[in-house]
N, C-alpha and C positions, 0 to 999 in steps of 0.2 A: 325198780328193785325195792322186795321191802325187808327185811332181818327185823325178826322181833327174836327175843331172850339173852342170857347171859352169861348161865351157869346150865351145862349138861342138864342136870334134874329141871331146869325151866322148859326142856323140850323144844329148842330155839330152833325157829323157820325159816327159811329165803324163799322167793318167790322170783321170778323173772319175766317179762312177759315180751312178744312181739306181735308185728302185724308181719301179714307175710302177704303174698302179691301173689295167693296159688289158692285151688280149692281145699277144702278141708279132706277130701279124697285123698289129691294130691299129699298131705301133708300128714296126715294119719298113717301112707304107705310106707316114709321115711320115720316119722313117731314109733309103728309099733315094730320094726323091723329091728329088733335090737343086735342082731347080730353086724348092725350099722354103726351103734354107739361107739364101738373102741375109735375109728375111725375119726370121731369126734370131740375122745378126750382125749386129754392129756392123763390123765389117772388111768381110766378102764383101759384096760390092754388087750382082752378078750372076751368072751359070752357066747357061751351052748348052752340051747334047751336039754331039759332032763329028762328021762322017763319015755323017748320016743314023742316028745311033743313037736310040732316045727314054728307054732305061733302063739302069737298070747291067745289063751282062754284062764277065765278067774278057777285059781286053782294049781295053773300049771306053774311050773317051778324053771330057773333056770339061773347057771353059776357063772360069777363077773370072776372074771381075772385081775387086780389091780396093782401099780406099785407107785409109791411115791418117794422124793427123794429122803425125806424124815422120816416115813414110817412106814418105811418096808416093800417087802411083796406082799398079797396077801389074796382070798379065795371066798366070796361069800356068797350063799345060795339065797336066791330073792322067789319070791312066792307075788302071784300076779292076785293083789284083791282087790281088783274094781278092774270094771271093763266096758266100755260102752263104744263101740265101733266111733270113730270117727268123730269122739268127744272127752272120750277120759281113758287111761293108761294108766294104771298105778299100780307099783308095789311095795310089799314090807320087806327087807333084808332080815334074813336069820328066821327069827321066830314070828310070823305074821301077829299072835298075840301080845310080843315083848319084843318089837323089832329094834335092831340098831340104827337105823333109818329106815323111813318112809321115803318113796319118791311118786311123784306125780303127773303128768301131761295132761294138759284140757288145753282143747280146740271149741274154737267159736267162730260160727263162719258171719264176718262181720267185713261192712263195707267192699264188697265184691270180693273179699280173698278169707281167711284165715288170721285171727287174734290166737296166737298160742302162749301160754304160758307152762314155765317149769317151776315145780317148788317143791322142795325137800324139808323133812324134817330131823335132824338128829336126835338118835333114842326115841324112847324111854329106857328099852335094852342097852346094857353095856354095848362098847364097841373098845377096837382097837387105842380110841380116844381116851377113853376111861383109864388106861394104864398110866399114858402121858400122865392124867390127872391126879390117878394113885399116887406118882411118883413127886408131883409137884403140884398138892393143893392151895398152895398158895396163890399159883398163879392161874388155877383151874379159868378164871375170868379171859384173861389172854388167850390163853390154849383154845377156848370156843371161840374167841372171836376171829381168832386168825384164821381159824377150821373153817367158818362161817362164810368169812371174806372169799377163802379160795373156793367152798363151793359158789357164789356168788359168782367168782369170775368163770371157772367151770362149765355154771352153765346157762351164762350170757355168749358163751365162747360156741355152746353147744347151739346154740337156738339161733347163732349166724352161721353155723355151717346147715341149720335143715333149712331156714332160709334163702341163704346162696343155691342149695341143691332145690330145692321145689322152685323158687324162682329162674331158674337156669338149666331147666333139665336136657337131657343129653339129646339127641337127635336119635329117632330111631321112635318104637313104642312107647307112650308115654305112661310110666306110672300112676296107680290112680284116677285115671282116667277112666271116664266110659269110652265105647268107639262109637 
């Protein structure tokens, strides 16, 4: 795990990485499948593509459902900007050029399976966060690290359930796979 920054306008990162014991096939089918994520967190609750899309292409758009128990329900449309089949996944929430987060997937096919890593960035765009912040700048330093923390556990949480699933996959066709 790595967290760099402090304060919202520092645009503070997590990073999470694993090895996984699957081909990068395999694990890119669970990665870009986001209609899998809720499934995974404990935040995101739901996710539909927009516009008649059904997969990530860069460009295409699609809305997370999420609620937590401090702040709320809430609804944010994320824009898919990088795309690289069965190496990179990422998008901006909100405005791709003033996003409230960044998020990211890279796969590396390393040591017979798959090194994945997840890493987000908070802002530079306001978010929901930024109110907390408004209301209590004093403490704006706490408010990001605790934000920081639980994305942190998030999505260490996230990256052992694609793990458990690409390592353990179901009996039957296997995802990912070639035949």
């Amino acid at each position: 795990m790595e967290w760099t920054g402090a304060r919202y306008a520092d645009v503070p990162t997590v990073e999470v990485e694993t090895w996984i014991d699957a081909s990068p096939q395999r694990v890119w089918a669970l990665v870009a499948d986001v209609g899998l994520m809720p499934s995974m967190s404990s935040e995101l609750q739901a996710v539909e593509w927009l516009d008649g899309v059904t997969g990530p292409a860069v460009g295409a758009r699609f809305v997370g459902h999420s609620e937590h128990k401090d702040l709320g329900k809430w609804s944010t449309t994320s824009h898919v900007v990088e795309l690289e089949p069965e190496r990179v996944f990422a998008w901006a929430v909100e405005n791709p050029n003033n996003p409230t987060a960044v998020w990211r997937f890279r796969l590396e096919a390393k040591d017979g399976g798959t090194k994945l890593s997840e890493w987000m960035q908070m802002g530079p765009g306001r978010s929901g966060l930024s109110l907390a912040i408004d209301r209590m700048p004093d403490k704006e330093e706490k408010i990001v690290f605790v934000r920081m923390r639980e994305f942190e556990r998030n999505i260490t949480a996230t990256l052992e359930h694609i793990k458990k699933i690409a390592e353990d996959p179901p009996a039957g066709p296997d995802i990912g796979t070639e035949s």
